[in-house]
C-alpha positions as CSV (number, residue, x, y, z in Angstrom):
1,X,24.1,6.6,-6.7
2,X,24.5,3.7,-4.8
3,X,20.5,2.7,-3.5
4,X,19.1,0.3,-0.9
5,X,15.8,-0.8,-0.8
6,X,14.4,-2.6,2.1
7,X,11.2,-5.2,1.4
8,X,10.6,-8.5,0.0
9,X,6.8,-8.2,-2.1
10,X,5.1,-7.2,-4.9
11,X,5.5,-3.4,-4.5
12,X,9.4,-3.6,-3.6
13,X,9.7,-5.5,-7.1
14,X,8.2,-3.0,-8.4
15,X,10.0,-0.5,-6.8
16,X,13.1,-2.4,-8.1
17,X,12.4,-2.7,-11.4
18,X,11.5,0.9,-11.8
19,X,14.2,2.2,-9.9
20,X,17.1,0.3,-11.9
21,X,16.0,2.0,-15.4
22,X,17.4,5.5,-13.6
23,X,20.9,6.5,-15.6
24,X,22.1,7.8,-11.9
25,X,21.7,4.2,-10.6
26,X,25.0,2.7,-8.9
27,X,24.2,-0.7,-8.0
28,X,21.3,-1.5,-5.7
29,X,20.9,-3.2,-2.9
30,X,17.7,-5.6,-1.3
31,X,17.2,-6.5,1.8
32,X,15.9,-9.0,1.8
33,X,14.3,-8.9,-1.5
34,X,12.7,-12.2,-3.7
35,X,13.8,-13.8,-6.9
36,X,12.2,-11.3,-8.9
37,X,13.9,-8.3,-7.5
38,X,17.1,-10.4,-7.9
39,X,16.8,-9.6,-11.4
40,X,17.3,-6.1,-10.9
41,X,19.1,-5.9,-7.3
42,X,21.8,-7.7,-5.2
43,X,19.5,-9.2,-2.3
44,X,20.9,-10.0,1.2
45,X,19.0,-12.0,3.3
46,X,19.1,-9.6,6.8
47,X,15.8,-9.0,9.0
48,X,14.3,-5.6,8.3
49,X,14.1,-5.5,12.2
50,X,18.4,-5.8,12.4
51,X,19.2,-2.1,12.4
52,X,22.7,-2.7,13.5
53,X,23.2,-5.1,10.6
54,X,21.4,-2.7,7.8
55,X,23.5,0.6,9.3
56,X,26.7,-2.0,8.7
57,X,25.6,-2.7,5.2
58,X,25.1,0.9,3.7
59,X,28.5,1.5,5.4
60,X,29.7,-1.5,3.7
61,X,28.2,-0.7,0.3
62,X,28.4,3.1,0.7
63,X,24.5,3.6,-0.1
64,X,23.5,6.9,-1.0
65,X,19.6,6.3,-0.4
66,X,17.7,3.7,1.5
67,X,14.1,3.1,-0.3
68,X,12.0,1.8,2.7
69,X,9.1,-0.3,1.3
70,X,7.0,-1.7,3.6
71,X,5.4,-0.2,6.8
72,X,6.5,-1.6,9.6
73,X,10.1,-0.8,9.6
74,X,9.2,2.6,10.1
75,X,6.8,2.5,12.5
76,X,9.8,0.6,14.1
77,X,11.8,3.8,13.8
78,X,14.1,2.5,10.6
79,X,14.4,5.9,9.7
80,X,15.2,7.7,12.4
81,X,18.3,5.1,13.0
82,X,19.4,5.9,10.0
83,X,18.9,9.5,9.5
84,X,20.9,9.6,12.7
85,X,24.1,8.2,10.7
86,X,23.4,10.7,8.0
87,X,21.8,8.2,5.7
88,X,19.0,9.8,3.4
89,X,15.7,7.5,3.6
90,X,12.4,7.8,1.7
91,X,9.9,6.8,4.8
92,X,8.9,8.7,7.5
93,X,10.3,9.2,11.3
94,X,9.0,7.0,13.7
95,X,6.6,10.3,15.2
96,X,5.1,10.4,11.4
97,X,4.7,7.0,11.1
98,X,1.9,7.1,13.7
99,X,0.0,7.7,10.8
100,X,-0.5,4.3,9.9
101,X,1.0,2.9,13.6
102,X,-1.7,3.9,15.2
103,X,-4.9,4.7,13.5
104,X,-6.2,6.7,17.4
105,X,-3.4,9.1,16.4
106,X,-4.7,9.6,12.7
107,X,-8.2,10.2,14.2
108,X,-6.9,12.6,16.9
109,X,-5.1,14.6,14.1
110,X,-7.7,14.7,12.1
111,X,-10.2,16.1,14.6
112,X,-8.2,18.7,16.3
113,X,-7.2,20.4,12.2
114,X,-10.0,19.7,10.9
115,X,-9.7,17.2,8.8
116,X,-13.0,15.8,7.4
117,X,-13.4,11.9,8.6
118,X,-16.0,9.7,9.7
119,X,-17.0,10.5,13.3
120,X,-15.2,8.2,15.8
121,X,-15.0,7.1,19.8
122,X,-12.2,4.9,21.1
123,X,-12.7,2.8,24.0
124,X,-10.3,0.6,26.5
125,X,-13.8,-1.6,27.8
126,X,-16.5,-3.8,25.7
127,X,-19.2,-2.4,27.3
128,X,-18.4,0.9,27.3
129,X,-18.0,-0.1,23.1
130,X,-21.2,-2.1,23.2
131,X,-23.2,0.7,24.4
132,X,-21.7,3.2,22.1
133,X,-22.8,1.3,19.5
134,X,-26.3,0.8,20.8
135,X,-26.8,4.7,20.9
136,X,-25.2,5.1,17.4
137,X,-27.0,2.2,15.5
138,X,-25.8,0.4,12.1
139,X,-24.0,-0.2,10.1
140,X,-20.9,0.9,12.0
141,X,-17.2,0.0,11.7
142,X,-15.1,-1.7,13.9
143,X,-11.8,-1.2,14.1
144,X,-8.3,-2.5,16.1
145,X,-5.8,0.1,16.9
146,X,-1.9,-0.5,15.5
147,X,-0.7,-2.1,12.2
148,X,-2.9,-5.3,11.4
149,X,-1.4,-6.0,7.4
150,X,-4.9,-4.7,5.7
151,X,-6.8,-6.4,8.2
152,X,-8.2,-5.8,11.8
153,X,-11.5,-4.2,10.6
154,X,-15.2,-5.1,11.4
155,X,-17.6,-3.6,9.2
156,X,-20.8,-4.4,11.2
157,X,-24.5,-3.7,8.7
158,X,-26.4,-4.3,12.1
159,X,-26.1,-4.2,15.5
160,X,-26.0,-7.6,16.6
161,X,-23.0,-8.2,14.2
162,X,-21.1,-5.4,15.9
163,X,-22.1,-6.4,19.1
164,X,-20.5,-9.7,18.8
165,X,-17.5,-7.9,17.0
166,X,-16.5,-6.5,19.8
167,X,-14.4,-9.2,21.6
168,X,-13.0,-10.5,18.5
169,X,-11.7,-6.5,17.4
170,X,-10.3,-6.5,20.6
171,X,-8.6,-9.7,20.5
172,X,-7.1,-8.8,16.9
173,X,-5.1,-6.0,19.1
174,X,-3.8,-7.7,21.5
175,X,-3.8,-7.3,25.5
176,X,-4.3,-3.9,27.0
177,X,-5.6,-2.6,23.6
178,X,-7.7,0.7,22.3
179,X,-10.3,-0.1,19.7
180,X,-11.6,2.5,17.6
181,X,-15.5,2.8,16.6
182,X,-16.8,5.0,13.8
183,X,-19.6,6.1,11.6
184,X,-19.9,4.2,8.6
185,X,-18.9,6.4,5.4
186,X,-21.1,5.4,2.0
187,X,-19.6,6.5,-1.5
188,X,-16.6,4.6,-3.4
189,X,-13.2,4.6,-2.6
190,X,-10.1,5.8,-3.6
191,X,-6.3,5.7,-2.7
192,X,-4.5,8.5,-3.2
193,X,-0.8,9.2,-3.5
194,X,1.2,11.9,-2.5
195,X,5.3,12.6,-2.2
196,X,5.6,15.0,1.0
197,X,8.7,16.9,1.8
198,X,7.7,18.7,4.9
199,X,5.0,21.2,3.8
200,X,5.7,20.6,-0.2
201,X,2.8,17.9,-1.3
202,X,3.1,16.7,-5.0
203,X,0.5,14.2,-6.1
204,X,1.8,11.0,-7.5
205,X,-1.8,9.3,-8.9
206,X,-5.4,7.6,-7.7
207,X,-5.7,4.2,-7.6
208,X,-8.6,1.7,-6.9
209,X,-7.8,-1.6,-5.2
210,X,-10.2,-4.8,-4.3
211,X,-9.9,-6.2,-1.2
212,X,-12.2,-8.8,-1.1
213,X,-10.8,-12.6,-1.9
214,X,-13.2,-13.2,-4.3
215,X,-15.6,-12.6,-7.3
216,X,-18.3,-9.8,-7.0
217,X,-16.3,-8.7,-4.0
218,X,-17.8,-11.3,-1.9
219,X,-15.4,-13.5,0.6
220,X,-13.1,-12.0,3.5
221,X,-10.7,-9.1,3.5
222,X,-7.1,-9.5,2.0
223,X,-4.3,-7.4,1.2
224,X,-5.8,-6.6,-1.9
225,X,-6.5,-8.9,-5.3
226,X,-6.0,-6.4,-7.7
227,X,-5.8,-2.5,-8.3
228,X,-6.2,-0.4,-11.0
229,X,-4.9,3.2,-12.1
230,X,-6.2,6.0,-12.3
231,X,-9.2,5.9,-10.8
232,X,-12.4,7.8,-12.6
233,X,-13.9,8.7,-9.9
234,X,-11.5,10.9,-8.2
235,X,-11.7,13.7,-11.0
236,X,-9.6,17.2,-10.7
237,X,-12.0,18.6,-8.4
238,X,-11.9,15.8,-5.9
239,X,-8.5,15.7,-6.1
240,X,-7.9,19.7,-5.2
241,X,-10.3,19.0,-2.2
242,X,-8.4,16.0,-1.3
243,X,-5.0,18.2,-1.6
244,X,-6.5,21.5,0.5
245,X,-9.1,19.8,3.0
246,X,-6.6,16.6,4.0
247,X,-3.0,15.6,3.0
248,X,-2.1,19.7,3.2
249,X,-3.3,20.2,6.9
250,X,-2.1,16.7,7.6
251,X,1.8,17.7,6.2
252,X,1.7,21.0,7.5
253,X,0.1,19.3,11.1
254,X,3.1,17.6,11.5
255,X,5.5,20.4,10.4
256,X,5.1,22.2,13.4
257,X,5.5,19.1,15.4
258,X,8.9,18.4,13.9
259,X,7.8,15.9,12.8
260,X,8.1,16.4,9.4
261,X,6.8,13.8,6.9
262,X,9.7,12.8,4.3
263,X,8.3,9.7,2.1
264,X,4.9,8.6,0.3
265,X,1.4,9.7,2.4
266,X,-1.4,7.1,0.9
267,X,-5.0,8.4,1.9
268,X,-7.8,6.0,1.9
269,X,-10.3,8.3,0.8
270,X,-14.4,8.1,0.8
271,X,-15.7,9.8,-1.9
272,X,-19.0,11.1,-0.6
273,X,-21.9,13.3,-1.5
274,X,-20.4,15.8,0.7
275,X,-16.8,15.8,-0.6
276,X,-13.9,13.4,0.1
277,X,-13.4,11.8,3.6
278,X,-10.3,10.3,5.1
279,X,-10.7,6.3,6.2
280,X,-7.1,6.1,6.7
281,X,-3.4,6.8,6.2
282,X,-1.1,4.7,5.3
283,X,2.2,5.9,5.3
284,X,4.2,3.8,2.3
285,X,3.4,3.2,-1.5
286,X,0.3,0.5,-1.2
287,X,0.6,-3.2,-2.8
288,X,-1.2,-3.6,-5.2
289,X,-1.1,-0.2,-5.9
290,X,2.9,0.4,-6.4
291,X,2.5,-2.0,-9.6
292,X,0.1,-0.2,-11.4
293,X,1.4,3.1,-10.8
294,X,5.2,2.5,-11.6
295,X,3.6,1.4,-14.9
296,X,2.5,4.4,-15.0
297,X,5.1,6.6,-14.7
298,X,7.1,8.5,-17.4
299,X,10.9,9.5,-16.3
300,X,13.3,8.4,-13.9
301,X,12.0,7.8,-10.2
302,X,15.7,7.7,-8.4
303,X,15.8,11.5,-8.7
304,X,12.4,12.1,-7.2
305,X,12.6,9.9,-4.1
306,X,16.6,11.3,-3.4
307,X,15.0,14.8,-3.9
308,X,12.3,13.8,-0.8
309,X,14.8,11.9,1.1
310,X,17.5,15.0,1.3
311,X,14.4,18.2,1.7
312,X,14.9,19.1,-1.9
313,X,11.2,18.2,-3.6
314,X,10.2,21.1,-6.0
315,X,6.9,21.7,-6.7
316,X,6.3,20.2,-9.9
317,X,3.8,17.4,-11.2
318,X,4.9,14.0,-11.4
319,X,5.0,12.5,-14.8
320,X,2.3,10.0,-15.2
321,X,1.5,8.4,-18.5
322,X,-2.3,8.9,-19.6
323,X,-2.7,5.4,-20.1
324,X,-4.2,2.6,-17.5
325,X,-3.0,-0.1,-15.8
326,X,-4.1,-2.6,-14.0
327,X,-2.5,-5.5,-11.8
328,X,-4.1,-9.0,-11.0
329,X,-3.3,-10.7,-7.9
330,X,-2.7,-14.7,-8.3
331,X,-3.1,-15.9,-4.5
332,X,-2.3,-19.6,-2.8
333,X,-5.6,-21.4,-3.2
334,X,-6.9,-21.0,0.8
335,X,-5.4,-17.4,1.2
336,X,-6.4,-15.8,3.0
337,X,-7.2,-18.7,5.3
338,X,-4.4,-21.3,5.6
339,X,-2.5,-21.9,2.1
340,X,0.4,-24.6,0.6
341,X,3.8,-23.0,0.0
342,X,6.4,-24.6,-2.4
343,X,3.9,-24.9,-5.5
344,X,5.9,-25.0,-8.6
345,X,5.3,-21.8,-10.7
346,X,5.8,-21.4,-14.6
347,X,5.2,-19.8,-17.7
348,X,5.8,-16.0,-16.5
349,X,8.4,-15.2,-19.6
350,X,5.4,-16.1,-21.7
351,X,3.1,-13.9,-19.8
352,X,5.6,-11.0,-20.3
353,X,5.8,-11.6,-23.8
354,X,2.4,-9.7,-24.2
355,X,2.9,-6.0,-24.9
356,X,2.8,-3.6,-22.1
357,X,2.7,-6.7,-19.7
358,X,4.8,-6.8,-16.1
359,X,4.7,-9.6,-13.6
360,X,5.8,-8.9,-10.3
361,X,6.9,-11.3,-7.5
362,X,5.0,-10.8,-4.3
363,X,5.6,-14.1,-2.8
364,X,7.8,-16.5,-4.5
365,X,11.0,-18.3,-3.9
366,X,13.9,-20.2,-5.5
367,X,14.3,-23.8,-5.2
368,X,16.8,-25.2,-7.4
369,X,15.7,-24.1,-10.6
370,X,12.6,-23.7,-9.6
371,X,10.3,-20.7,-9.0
372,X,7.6,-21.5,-6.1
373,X,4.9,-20.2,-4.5
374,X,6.4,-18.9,-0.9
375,X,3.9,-16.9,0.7
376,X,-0.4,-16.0,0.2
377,X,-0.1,-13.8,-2.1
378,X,2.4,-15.0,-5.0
379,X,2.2,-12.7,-8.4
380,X,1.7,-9.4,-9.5
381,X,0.6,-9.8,-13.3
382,X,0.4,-6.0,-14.2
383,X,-0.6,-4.3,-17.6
384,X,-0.4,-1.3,-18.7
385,X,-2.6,-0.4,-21.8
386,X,-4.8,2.8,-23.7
387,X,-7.5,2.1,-21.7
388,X,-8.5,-0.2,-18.8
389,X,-10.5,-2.2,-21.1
390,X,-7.5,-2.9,-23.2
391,X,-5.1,-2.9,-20.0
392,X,-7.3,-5.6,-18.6
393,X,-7.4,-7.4,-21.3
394,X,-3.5,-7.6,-21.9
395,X,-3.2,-8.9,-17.7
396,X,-6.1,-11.6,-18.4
397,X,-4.6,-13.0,-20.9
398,X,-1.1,-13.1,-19.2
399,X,-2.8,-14.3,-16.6
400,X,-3.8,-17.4,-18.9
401,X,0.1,-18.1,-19.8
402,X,0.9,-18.8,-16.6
403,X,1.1,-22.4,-15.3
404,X,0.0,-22.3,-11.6
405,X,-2.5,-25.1,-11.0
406,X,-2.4,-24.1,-6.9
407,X,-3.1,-20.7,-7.5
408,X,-6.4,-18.6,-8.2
409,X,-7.4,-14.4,-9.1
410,X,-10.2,-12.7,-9.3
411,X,-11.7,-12.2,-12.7
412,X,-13.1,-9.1,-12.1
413,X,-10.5,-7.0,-11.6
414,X,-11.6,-3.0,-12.3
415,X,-15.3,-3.6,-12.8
416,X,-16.2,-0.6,-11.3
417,X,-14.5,1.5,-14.0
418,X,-16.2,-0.7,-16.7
419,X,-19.1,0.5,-15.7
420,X,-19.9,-3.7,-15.1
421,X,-22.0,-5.3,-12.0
422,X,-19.5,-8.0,-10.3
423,X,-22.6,-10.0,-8.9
């Protein structure tokens, strides 16, 4: 089976690396891929925006799957181009990428099934906004409509600071925008993964991730700067509440739309003292979450995603090792402000010389013969282990063979499951 996987960070690598240990692989195919997937993929250097040039390559190469990692592409309607030439893809349509398009439509879904999320208005004027949030009170959350990379939230813990967020949430969408306003949710949270094939749901692991740049989760949002997997709060029970109060209504919502979700649905779930809450959908595998859960899975992946791709997903668990893993981001000292690319990067054969350790490229490129730094965040270095304590251990200390004097991680990746205080 000839496979084509379209994305260029840490969670298409991983995607790669997994996805070329499969007995039914072919060869596969990146576009436009980084010099780690290069290990495992030919890359081609086309825009994920050039539909007439990927439809020509999967002619060319005779691809039997397209692997769509990132979201954008498919809010762009990548899938629906190539469904249309009978290619099978892993992603959603277009219609069900609204999901994570357009976080109005997930709140409009939610509320007309019944869907439990925090309680929301939209508005199209700042004052209308600013007097909504007078009547409501703090802390609220602030948030811009339409993809914004991880970013484009305000979470305001008093009035005044939502007051002034107003103009700037605005501005982060862009002219002629909707911004969103909602109740603030309090509990932990928790992303959640699931493989939908119309109405059949299958639950693909929990994950916690860190968004905040830096130590004791102080510092401004990022894309995330480390994840862990599984995550012990989301036990059985919250997960069969998760399964029959959200991602079940949600699939079976868009069923009778025809729209029918084909791909991975990622809930960013609250877990609060009334139950799990939806805070969003995102509607690919998330990064850094990818790494830590391909580390994590036992048998062959190809199979699985062909089996969404083509309607054919049985319901049957998917293997997950008991173990845990854990991923440390290494970032461009300054992300996620302004950052130096073309750092010279070493010693990442030495960090994979530790047992259970995996280091994924998220934002590197080749120059000559050497790797560098091309982008904010640079390195995934994953672990897998018995334990998180002995998982995180194995990615610290990988961590430590690497030779990267322009970059910087956290050093508290998955305190909450150690039971440790980051401040």
């Amino acid at each position: 089976m000839n496979v084509l996987l379209l994305g260029s960070g840490g969670r298409e690598h991983a995607l790669a690396w997994k996805l070329a240990q499969s007995p039914l692989l072919g060869r596969l195919f990146a576009v436009p891929g980084n010099p780690g997937i290069a290990g495992h993929a030919t890359c081609i250097d086309i825009p994920l925006d050039d539909h007439d040039a990927i439809v020509t390559l999967c002619g060319a190469e005779k691809i039997d799957l397209v692997v769509v990692g990132p979201e954008a592409p498919l809010v762009d309607g990548i899938a629906d181009r190539l469904i249309t030439e009978g290619l099978p893809v892993f992603g959603p349509r277009r219609v069900a990428a609204q999901l994570e398009g357009s976080k109005l439509f997930t709140k409009e879904l939610c509320k007309a099934h019944d869907i439990p999320t925090a309680a929301f208005g939209r508005f199209t004027e700042a004052e209308a906004a600013r007097a909504f949030i007078r009547a409501q009170g703090a802390p609220i959350v602030l948030k811009a409509d339409g993809l914004m990379a991880g970013k484009g939230v305000i979470v305001a813990m008093t009035i005044d600071e939502a007051l002034d967020g107003v103009d700037e949430v605005f501005a982060m969408g862009g002219a002629g925008t909707e911004i969103l306003i909602e109740e603030f949710l309090e509990g932990e949270e928790v992303s959640f993964f699931c493989l939908v094939d119309g109405e059949t749901v299958l639950p693909f692991g929990s994950a916690q991730d860190h968004k905040r740049a830096y130590d004791g989760d102080r510092g401004p949002n990022t894309g995330g700067m480390g994840a862990y997997s599984p995550a012990p709060v989301f036990t059985a029970e919250m997960e069969r509440h998760a399964l029959h109060d959200i991602i079940k209504p949600t699939a079976r919502a868009l069923a009778d739309a025809a729209s029918a979700y084909r791909g991975v649905l990622f809930a960013g779930l609250m877990i609060t003292r009334e139950g799990p809450k939806l805070i969003e959908y995102n509607v690919r595998f998330g990064d850094p979450e990818c790494q830590v859960l391909m580390l994590r899975m036992e048998g062959d992946l190809l199979p699985i995603l062909h089996a969404v791709a083509t309607g054919r997903l049985e319901d049957q668990p998917v293997p997950l090792k008991p173990e845990a893993a854990i991923t440390v981001v290494m970032a461009a000292r300054g992300y996620p402000g302004s950052y130096q690319k073309g750092t010279r990067i070493a010693g990442i054969n030495a960090a994979e010389q530790i047992p259970g350790v995996k280091v994924f490229h998220a934002g590197t490129k080749q120059a000559g013969s050497e790797l560098v730094a091309n982008g904010g965040r640079v390195l995934n270095v994953t672990a897998i282990g018995a334990n998180v304590a002995e998982a995180r251990e194995r990615a610290y200390d990988a961590v430590a063979r690497i030779d990267w004097p322009d970059g910087f991680c956290r050093s508290d990746i998955a305190w909450r499951a150690l039971g440790s205080d980051p401040t």
